[in-house]
N, C-alpha and C positions, 0 to 999 in steps of 0.2 A: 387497317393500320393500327386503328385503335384497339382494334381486335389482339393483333398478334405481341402487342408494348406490355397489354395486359396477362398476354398470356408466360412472356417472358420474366414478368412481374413474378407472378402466382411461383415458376420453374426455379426463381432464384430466391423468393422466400421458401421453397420446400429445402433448396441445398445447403442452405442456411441454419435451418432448423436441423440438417442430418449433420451440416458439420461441428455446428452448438453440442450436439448429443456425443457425437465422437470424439471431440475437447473434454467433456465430463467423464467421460468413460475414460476414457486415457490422462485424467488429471492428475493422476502419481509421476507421469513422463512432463506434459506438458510444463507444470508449471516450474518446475527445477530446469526443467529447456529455457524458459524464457525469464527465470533467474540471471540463468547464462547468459542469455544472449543482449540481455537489459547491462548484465555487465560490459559484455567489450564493447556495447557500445558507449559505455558512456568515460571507457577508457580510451577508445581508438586517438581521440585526439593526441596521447599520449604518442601515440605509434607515427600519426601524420608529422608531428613533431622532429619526430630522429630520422623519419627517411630522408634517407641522403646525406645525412650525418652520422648514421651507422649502418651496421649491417643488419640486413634482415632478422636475425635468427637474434640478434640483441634487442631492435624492438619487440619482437613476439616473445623473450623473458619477461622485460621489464613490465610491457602489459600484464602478463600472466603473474608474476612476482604482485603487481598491483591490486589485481584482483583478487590474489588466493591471501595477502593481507588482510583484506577488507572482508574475509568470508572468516577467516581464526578471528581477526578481533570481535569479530559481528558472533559467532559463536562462541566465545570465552564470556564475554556479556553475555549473554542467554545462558548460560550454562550458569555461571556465578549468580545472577537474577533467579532461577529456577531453584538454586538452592537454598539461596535466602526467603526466599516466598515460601519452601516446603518449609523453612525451619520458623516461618514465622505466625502460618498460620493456625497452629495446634497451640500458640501461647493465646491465643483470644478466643477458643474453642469453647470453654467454661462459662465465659463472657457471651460469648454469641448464644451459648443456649439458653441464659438465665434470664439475656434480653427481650427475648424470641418469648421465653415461656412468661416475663412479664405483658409483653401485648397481647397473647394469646390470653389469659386472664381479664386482661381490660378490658379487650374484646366479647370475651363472654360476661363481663359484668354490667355490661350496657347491651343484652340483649342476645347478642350473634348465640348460634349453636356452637354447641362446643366443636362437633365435626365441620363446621364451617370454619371456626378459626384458626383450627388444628391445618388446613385445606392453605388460609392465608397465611400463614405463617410460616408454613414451610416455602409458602410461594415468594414470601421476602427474606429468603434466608440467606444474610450475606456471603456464608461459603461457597453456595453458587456462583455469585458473582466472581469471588476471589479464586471460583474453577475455572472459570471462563478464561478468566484472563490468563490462569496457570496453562489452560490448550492452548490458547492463542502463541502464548510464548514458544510451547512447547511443539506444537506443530510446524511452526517458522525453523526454529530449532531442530525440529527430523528434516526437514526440507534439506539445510545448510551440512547436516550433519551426511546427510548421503553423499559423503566426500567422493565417491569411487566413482560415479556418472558425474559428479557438476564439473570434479578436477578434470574429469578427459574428455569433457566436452567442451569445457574453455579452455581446452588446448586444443581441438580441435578448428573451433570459432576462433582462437588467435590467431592460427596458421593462417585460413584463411582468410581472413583478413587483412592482412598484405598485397589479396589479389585484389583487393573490392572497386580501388579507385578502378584498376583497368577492365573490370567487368561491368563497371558503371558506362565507362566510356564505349565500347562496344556496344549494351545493352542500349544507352541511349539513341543512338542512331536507329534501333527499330521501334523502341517504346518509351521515348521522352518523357509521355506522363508517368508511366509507372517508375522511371527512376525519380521523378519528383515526388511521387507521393511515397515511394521508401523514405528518400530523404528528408522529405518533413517527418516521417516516423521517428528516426535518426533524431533527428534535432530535436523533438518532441521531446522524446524520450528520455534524452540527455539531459535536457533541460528542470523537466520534470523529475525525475531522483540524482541529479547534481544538485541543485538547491533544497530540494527537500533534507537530502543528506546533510548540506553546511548548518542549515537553519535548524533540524532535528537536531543536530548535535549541537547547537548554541540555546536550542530550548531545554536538551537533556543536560547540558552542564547547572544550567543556572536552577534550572527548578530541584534538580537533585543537592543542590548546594542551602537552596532557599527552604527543602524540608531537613536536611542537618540542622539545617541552624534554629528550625522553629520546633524544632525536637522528634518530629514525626518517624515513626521507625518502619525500618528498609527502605531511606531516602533514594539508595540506590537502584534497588527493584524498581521505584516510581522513575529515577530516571531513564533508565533502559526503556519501561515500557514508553516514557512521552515522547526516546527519539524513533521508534518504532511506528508510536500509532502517528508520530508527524507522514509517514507515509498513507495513512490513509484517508482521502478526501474528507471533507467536509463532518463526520463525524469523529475523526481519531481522535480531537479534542476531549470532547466529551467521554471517549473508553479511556484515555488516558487521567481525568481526573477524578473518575469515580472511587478506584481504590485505593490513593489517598486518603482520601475525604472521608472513607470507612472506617480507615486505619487510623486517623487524627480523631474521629468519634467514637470507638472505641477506646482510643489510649486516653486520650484528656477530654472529653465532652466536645459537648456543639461548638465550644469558644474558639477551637483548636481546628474544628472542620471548618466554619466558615473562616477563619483564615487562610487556609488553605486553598479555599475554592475561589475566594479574592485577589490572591500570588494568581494563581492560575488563569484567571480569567484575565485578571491586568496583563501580564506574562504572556501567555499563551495568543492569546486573542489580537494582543498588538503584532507580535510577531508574524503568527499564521496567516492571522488574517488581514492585514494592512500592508507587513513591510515582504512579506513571502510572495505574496501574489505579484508585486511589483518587481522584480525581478524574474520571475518566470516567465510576465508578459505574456503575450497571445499565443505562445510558442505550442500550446497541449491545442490551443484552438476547442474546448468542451465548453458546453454550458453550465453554468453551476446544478441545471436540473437534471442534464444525462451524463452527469460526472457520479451526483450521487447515484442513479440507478445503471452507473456501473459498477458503482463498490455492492449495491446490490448482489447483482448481475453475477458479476466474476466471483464474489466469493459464493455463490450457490454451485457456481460450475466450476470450479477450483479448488474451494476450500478456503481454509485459514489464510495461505498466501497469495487468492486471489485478489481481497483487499489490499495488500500493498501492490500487486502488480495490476488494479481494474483499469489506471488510467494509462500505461503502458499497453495494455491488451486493448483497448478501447479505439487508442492511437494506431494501433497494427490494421484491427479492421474495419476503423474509416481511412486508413492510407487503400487498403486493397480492395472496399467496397467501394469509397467515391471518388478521393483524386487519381485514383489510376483509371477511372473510367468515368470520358469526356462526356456522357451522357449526363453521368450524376453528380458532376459539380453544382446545381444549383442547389444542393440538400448541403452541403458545405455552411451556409450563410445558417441555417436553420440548425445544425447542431452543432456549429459555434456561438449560435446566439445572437451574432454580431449583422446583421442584412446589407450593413449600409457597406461592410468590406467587397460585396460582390454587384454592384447598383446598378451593372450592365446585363447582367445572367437573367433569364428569364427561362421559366420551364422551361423544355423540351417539348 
């Protein structure tokens, strides 16, 4: 018995690993699929809403109307963001190399070889950084911007989506857990980029406001990128305020970065991390340590977009790895974190 649990083991980490490999390979499809699909769901409420109080083909607009909103304004941002970053980072260009070529100096006056410093120097060359963050935008931005599959696949996903309840009902009667553990995916998911969305947009308002006024320039760009990196776990914080903090230390000295990084951390950190979480509640069900190695995770096998969708895709495949299979509920308690939610479950 023990024999063959094990051997089933071994059968379904190898399919795992071949369908891991087949998600990367197909990552130009997948992740604008489940762009899509993260959208209606976290519209449908919209649609449960008017059944019954209109007609079909009016809910399936006004979702679609909904979400092809939220993809123009979400790339009008990115687009306006992308150009102010192109246009702002050749004005510190001068600056970045004289600074560069002063520590590079320093360095070699206290000993370092000159090809060793030459080596570190390029290695702390802020343009990097401000490239990074330029792909990061810009990649999100090809995702959204391949209008012609996302538009006719959430219209597709609209469509049906009118049938879901009744395929739910049906489906339940032969496989209860699997309609439960879709719909904790559902509710996850929702949960997880509905409030990330409100709170992203309440920390992009205010920090984009808070670096106008402290003079910092392309307040905008910063805010764009902090309601963006608000979607990604546990370190968007941190992508989100480093190139301010560059750009306030380059334009006015250290006085101007650490303020900056002060707004931020006061700012940022109450928000994200005290008033965000409480509202999301246990809904993602991750633990803070395989939340982050899934923003690992997804963005190695995704890319750029798989950091905002890792705890969306994470949600997919513990709905399909463990609560649709009554075997593997007791690994539930263990990659939520939480043991004491499950206090009856004991292995298998």
């Amino acid at each position: 018995m023990n024999q063959s649990r094990t051997f089933r083991l071994l059968v379904g980490a190898a399919a795992l690993v071949i369908v891991v490999a087949g998600v990367k390979a197909a990552a130009g499809i997948v992740a604008p699929t489940m762009l899509a699909l993260a959208l209606t769901i976290v519209f449908h409420p919209i649609r449960v809403y008017l059944e019954g109080k209109a007609p079909t083909w009016v809910a399936t607009t006004v979702v679609l109307a909904a979400a092809y909103l939220m993809i123009i304004l979400f790339t009008l941002a990115m687009v306006v963001s992308l150009g102010q970053l192109a246009a702002l980072v050749p004005t510190y260009a001068p600056q970045i190399n004289d600074d560069l070529g002063d520590i590079g100096s320093w360095l070699q006056g206290r000993g370092v070889d000159s090809g060793q410093a030459e080596t570190l120097v390029k290695a702390l060359d802020p343009e990097k950084l401000v490239g990074v963050v330029s792909s990061l935008l810009s990649s999100i931005a090809g995702v959204l911007g391949d209008l012609f599959f996302v538009v006719m696949l959430l219209v597709f996903l609209a469509v049906d989506s009118a049938y879901v309840g009744r395929i739910t009902e049906v489906t339940r009667a032969h496989r209860p857990q699997w309609v439960e553990a879709m719909s904790s995916f559902a509710h996850g998911t929702r949960s997880y980029l509905g409030v990330s969305a409100v709170f992203g947009l309440i920390v992009a308002v205010l920090d984009a406001a808070l670096l106008w006024a402290m003079g910092v320039p392309g307040a905008f760009v910063w805010g764009v990128l902090a309601f963006v990196t608000n979607f990604i776990p546990n370190i968007g914080f941190i992508i989100g305020l480093i190139p301010p903090a560059l750009v306030a230390l380059l334009d006015s000295g250290p006085g101007l970065m650490v303020a900056v990084i002060l707004v931020y951390c006061l700012l940022n950190l109450v928000i994200q991390s005290i008033i965000q979480p409480r509202y999301v509640g246990e809904a993602v069900g991750l633990s803070t340590s395989l939340t982050f190695l899934s923003l690992i995770f997804w963005t190695w096998v995704l890319g750029p977009l798989g950091a905002l969708m890792a705890v969306p895709m994470s949600l997919l495949f513990k709905a399909i790895l463990v609560e649709a299979d009554p075997e593997a509920g007791w690994l539930d308690a263990i990659i939520s974190g939480r043991p004491d939610d499950h206090p009856s479950e004991t292995v298998p």
